[in-house]
C-alpha positions as CSV (number, residue, x, y, z in Angstrom):
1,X,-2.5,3.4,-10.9
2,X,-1.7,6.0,-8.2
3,X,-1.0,4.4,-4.4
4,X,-4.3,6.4,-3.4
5,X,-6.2,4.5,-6.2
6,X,-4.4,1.2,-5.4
7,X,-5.2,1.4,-1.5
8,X,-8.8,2.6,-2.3
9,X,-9.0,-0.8,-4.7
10,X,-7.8,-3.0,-1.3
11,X,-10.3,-1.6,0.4
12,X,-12.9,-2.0,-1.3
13,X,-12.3,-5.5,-1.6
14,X,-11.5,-5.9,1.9
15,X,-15.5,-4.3,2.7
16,X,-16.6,-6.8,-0.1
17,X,-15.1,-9.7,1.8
18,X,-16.2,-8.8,5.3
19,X,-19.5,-6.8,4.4
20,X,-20.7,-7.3,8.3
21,X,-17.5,-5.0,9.5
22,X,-19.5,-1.9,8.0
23,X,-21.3,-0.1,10.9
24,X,-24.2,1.7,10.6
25,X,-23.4,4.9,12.1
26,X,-21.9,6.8,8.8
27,X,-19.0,8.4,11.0
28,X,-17.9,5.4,12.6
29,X,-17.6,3.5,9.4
30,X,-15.8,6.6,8.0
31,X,-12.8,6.2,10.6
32,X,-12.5,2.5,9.7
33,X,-12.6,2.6,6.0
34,X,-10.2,5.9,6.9
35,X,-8.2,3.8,9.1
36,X,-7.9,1.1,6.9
37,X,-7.2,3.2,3.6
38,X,-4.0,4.6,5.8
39,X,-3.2,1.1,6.6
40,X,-2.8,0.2,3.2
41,X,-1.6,3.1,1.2
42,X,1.7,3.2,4.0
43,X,2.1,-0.7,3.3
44,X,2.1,0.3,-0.7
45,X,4.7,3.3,0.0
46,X,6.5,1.1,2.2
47,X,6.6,-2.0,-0.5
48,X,7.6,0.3,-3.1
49,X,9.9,2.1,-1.3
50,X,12.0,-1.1,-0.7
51,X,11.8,-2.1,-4.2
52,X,12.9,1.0,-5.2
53,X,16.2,0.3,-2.5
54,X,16.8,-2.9,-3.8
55,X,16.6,-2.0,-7.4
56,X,19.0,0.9,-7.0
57,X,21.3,-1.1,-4.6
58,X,21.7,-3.8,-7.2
59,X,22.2,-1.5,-9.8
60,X,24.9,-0.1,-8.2
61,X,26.2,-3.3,-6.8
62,X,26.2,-4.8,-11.3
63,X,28.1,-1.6,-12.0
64,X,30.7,-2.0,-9.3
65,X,31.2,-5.7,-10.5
66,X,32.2,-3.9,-14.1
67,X,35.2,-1.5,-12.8
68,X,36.5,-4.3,-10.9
């Protein structure tokens, strides 16, 4: 699953949870489930991004411990 698809999935359970936080007029629910989808897709880049840094740093941090 793509981050798009992942934030989209968070969102939709977030409106599921809270289905009162919907207003009716259609473009001002369209900036908050925008809004919201941003929120979560950066959290999902930034999550993964510091997986991704501490994966590579302890990668490189085994391979030192080798030629030691």
């Amino acid at each position: 699953m793509d981050k798009d698809a992942l934030a989209i999935e968070f969102v939709k359970i977030y409106f599921k949870s809270n289905p009162g936080l919907i207003p009716e007029d259609s473009e001002k629910a369209y900036e908050i489930i925008a809004n919201l989808h941003k929120q979560y897709k950066k959290k999902v880049i930034d999550d993964l991004k510091d997986k991704s840094e501490k994966f590579v740093d302890s990668y490189f941090d085994k391979k030192d411990d080798k030629y030691l």
